[in-house]
C-alpha positions in Angstrom: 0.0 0.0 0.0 0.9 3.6 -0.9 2.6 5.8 1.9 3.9 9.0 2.0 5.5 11.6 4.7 3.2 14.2 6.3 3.8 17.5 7.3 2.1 20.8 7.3 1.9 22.8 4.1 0.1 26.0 3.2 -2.2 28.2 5.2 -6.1 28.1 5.5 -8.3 29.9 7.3 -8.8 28.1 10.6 -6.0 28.3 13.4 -4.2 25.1 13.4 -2.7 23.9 16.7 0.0 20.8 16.4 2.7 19.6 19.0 1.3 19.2 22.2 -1.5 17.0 21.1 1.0 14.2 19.7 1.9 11.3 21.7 4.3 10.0 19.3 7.7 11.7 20.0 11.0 11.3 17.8 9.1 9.1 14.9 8.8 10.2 11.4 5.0 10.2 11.0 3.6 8.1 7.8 0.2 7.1 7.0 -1.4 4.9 4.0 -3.3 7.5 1.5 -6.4 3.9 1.7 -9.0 7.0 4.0 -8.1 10.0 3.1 -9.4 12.7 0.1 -7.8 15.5 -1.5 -9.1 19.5 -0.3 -11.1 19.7 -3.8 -13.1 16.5 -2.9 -14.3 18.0 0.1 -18.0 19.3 0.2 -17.3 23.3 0.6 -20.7 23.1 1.6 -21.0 20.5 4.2 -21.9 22.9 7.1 -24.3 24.8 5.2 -27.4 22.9 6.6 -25.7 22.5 10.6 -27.7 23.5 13.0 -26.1 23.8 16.7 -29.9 24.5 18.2 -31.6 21.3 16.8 -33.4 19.2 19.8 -33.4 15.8 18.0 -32.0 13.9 15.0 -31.1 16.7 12.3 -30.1 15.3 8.4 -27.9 18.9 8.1 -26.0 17.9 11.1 -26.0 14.2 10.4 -24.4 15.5 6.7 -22.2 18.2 8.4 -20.7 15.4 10.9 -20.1 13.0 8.1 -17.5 15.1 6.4 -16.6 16.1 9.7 -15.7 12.4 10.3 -14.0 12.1 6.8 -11.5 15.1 7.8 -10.7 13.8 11.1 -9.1 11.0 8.9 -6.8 13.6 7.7 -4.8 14.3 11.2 -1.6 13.2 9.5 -2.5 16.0 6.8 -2.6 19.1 8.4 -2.7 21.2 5.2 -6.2 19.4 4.8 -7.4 20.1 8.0 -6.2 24.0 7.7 -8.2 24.2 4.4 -11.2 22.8 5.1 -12.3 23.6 8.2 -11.4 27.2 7.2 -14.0 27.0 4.6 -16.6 26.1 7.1 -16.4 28.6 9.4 -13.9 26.9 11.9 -12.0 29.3 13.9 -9.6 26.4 15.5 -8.8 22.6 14.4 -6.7 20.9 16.9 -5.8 17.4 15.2 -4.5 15.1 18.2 -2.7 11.5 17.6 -1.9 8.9 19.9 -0.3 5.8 19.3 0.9 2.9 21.4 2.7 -0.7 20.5 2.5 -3.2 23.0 2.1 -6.8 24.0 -1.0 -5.8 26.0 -2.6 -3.9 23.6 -1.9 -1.6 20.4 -3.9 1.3 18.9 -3.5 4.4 17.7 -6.2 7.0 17.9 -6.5 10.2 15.9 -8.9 12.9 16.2 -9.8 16.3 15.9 -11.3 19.1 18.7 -12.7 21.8 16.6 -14.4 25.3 17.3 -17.2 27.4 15.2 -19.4 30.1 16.0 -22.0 28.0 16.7 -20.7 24.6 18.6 -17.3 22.7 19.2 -16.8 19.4 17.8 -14.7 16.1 18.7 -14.4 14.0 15.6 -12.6 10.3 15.4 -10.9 8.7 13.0 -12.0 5.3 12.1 -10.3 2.1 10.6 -6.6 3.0 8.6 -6.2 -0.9 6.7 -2.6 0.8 6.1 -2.1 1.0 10.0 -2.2 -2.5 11.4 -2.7 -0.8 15.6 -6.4 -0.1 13.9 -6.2 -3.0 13.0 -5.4 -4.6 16.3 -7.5 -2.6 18.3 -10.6 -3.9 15.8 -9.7 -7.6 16.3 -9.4 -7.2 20.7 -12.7 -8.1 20.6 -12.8 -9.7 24.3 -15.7 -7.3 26.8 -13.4 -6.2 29.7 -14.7 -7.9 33.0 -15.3 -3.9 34.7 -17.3 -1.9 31.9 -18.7 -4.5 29.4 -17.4 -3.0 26.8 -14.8 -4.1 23.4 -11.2 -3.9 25.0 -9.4 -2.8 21.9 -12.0 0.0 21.8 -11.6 0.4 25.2 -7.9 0.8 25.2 -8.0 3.3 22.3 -10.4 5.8 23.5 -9.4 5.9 27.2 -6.1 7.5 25.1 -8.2 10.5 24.3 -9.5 10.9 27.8 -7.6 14.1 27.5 -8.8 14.9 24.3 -11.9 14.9 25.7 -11.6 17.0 28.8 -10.4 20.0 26.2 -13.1 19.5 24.3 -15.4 19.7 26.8 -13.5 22.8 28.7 -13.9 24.9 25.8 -18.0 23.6 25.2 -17.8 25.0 28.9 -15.9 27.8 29.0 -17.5 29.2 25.1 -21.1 27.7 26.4 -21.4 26.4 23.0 -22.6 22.9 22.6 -20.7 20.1 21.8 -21.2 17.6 19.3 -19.0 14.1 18.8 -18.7 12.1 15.9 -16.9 9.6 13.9 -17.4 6.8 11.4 -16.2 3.0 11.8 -13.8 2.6 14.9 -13.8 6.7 15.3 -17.8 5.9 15.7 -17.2 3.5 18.6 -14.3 5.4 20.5 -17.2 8.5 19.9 -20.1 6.9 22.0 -16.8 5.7 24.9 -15.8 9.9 24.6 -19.8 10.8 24.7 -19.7 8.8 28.1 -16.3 10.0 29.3 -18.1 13.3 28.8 -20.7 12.6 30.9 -18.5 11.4 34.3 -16.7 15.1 33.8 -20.2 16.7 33.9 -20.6 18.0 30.6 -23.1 15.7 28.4 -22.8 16.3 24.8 -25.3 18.0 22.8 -25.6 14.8 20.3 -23.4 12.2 19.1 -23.8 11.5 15.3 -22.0 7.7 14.3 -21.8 6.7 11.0 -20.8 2.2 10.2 -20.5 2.1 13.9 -19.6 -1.6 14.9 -21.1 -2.5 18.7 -19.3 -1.2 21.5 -20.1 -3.4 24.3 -22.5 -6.1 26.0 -25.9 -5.4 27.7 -24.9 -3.8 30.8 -22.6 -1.2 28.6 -25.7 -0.8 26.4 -27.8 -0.5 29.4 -25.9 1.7 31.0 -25.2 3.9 27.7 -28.7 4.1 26.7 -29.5 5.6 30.1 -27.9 8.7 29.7 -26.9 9.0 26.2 -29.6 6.8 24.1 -31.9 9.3 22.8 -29.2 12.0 21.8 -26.8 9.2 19.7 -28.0 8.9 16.3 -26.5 5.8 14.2 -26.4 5.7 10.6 -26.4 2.2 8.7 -26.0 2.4 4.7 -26.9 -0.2 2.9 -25.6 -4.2 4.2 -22.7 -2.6 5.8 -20.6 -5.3 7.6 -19.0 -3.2 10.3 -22.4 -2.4 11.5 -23.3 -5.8 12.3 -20.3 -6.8 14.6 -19.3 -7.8 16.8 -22.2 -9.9 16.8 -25.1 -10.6 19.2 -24.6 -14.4 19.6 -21.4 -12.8 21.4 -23.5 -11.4 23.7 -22.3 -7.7 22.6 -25.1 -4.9 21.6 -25.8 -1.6 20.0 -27.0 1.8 21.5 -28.3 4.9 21.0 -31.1 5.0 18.0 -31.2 3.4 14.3 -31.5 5.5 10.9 -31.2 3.3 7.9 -31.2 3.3 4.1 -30.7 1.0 1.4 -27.3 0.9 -0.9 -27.1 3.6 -3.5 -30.0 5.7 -1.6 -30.2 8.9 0.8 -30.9 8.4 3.8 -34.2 10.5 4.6 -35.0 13.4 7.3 -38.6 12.3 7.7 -38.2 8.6 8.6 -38.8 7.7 12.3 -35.1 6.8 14.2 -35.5 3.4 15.7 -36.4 3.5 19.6 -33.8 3.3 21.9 -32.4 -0.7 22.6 -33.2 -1.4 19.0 -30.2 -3.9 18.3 -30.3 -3.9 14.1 -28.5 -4.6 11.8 -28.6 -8.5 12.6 -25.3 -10.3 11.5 -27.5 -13.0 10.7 -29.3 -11.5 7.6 -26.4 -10.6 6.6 -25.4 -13.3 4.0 -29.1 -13.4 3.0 -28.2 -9.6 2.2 -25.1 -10.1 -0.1 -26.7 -13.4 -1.8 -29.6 -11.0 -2.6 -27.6 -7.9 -3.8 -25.8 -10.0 -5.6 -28.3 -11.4 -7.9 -30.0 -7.5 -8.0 -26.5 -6.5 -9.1 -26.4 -9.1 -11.7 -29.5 -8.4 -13.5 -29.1 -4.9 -13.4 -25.5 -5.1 -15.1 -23.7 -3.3 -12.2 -20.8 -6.7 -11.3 -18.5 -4.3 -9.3 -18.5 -1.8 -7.2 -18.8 1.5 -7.9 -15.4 4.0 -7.7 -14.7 6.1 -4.5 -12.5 9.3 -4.2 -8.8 9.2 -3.5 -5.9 7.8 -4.5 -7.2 4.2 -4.4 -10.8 5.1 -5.3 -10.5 3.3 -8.5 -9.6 0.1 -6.8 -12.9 0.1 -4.9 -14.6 -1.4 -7.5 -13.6 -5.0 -6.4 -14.2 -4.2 -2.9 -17.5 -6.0 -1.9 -20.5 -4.7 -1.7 -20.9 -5.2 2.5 -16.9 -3.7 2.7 -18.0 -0.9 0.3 -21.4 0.0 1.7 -19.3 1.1 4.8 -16.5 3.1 3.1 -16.5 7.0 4.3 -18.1 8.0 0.7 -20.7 5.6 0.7 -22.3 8.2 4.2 -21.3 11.2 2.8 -23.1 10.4 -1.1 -26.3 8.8 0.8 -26.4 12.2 3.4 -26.0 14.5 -0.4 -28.8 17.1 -0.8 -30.9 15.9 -3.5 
């Protein structure tokens, strides 16, 4: 897979803040380009339709958080981050990176604490292939005996703990409220940082996941959907595998409340969220899902995938269609205005 060497370039609108938020020290910093876009395929738009006041599940947020989540991808591309969040109204974009190899447990967890007129925002990163600690933090699937909950995910996000207490000093301190989002894995270590949030007193205004796998068994869930169900809105497009493990037989569960829509489609502002405890998408459907897409794919003449942004984006094609129903483009395309 492609790498390359990151490190700031240019100047963009936002004030950028790098150093103190690294955790790797002394390391030339490289990432795969597999999850992230260039500036021009960014939606200049994307926060047109935000709206910091909404009470319940908003489709301008859900799209605003979306790319959000995409550019928090980009923490090794500061340029990117400088550029775009200048163009939507950002006065600061902090991008934070932590990393940690060891026999107990490896991850590394990127981020970004941003600040608008309007609200602050703490975005994840989700699932690098081209970094294998996302890789092992994925596959530490085991619920820690204490909180319920997946230990890789666990592990990862208790590295942002700090993260978080910024993010929700400045909500504080700028009484502006604060939103937390991230698609994949940055989904999961969002709903652990929405309850982090929470134990330091300041409960986030909503939390907006997009492919999120589940994050822990049924006391997590129970104990997640007690303070934090109705505000945490989870997107599913299309037969998205990620969204259907760990699975249930495992005895883990999903949280907050479900919005849906088929591959190819937009996911639509008038549809009723799930209630709160709903545990869809089943893993068990799941290969009735791809034998049926499958054969709808075949009469219909489409046999691959269709092309994604980025330097592989061509290559996506022969991804399949449960791995490319939960690529970043897949959310943002289905959360497009019409």
């Amino acid at each position: 897979m492609m790498r390359r060497k990151c490190g700031p370039r240019g100047r963009g609108a936002a004030r950028l803040r790098m150093g103190a938020q690294d955790a790797v020290v002394g390391v030339e910093r490289v990432v795969s380009t597999f999850v992230e876009i260039a500036p021009d395929e960014y939606a200049d738009a994307a926060f047109n339709g935000f709206n910091a006041s909404a009470g319940d599940f908003d489709i301008g947020n859900a799209r605003a958080l979306m790319w959000m989540a995409q550019l928090a991808y980009e923490t090794h591309q500061p340029s990117t981050i400088q550029v775009i969040s200048g163009k939507w109204s950002f006065s600061s974009a902090i991008p934070f990176h932590k990393r940690k190899t060891d026999l107990n447990g490896s991850f590394e967890t990127c981020g970004i604490i941003a600040e608008r007129p309007d609200a602050v925002i703490l975005a994840f990163a989700g699932t690098d292939p081209g970094v294998w600690q996302n890789l092992a933090t994925d596959f530490n699937a085991r619920p820690t005996a204490n909180t319920n909950t997946h230990a890789g995910f666990e592990l990862a996000a208790r590295a942002a703990a700090p993260e978080v207490a910024q993010a929700t000093q400045i909500s504080r301190q700028s009484q502006k409220p604060l939103f937390i989002t991230g698609h994949s894995l940055g989904a999961a270590l969002a709903a652990l940082a929405a309850k982090t949030a929470v134990a330091g007193g300041l409960p986030p205004k909503a939390i907006y996941t997009f492919g999120m796998p589940r994050v822990g068994g049924s006391q997590f869930q129970a104990s997640y959907n007690a303070s934090l169900g109705n505000v945490t809105y989870r997107l599913v497009h299309g037969i998205d595998l990620v969204a259907r493990v760990p699975m249930s037989s495992l005895g883990f569960r999903h949280v907050g409340r479900l919005l849906q829509c088929a591959a190819g489609e937009k996911f639509v502002a008038t549809q009723p969220l799930s209630q709160v405890g709903s545990d869809e998408p089943a893993f068990a459907q799941q290969f009735a899902n791809i034998f049926l897409r499958g054969i709808d794919n075949v009469l219909s003449g489409r046999v691959l995938s269709e092309p994604g942004p980025g330097t592989f984006g061509p290559l996506f094609r022969f991804l399949p269609p449960e791995i490319r129903d939960h690529l970043q483009d897949s959310y943002y395309k289905a959360l497009t205005s019409p």
